[in-house]
N, C-alpha and C positions, 0 to 999 in steps of 0.2 A: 733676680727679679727683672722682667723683661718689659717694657715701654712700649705699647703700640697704638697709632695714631692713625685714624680713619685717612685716604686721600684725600685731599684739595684738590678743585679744578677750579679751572678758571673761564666764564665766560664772555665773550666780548659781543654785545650786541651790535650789531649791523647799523641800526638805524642810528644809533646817538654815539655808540663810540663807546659807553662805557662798560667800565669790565665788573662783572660781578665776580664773587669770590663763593664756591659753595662746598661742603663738606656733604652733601647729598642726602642719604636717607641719614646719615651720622650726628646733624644739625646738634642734636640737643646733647650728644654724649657723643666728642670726636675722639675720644682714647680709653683705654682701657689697661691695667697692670697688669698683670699674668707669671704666676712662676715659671711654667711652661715656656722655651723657647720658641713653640712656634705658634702659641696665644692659645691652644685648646680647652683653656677652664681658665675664666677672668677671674681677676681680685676682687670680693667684695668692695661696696664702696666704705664699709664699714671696719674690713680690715685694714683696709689703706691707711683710713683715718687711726686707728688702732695704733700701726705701727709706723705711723710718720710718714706716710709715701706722700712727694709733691703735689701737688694740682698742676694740671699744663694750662696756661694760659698763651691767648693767641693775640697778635697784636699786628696790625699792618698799620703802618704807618707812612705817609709820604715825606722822604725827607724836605726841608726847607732851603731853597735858592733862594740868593737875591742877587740881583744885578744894579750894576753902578748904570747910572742916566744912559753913558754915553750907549753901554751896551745893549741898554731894552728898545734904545732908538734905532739903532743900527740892524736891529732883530724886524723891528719894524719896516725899514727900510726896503731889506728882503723880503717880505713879505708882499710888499707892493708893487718891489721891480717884478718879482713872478705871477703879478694881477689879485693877490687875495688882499682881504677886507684882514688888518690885525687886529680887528677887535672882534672876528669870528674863531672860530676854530677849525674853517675850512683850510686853511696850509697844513695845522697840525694832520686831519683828516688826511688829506694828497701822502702828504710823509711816512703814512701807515704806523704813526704815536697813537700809545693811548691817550685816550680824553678823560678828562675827572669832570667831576663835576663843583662849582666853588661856589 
């Protein structure tokens, strides 16, 4: 039994930085089972279910930093000997970092 999973792309907007995530026409069904190795006749979703087959679930997640005082200060620091504002995210922007949004 063969696993196959629509691509992901990834887009980054221009104007704000952030990055969307999209599976394209696939949105609502991003995989499908297939005896077939090279996917020519899908699995029902009903045999799946029938004979155990998983579900894929997808999950992005941002892992968690934290920084001690001294460091988020010294980050700051940088930021200002190079003329940017740290409570923007125009240095992250100059850096060519993705931006999130919080």
């Amino acid at each position: 039994i063969y696993m196959f999973v629509a691509p992901v792309s990834l887009n980054q907007c221009p104007e704000s930085g952030s990055t969307e995530v999209s599976w394209g026409e696939h949105e609502e069904n991003c995989y499908f089972w297939s005896f077939d190795p090279d996917g020519s006749t899908q699995i029902s979703q009903r045999v799946c279910d029938f004979i155990g087959l998983p579900k894929y679930k997808v999950e992005i997640s941002l892992p968690v930093f934290s920084c001690l005082d001294y460091q988020f200060q010294a980050t700051q620091q940088v930021q200002k000997f190079f003329g940017y504002d740290p409570l923007t995210q125009a240095f992250a922007k100059a850096c060519g970092l993705p931006l999130i949004k919080v």
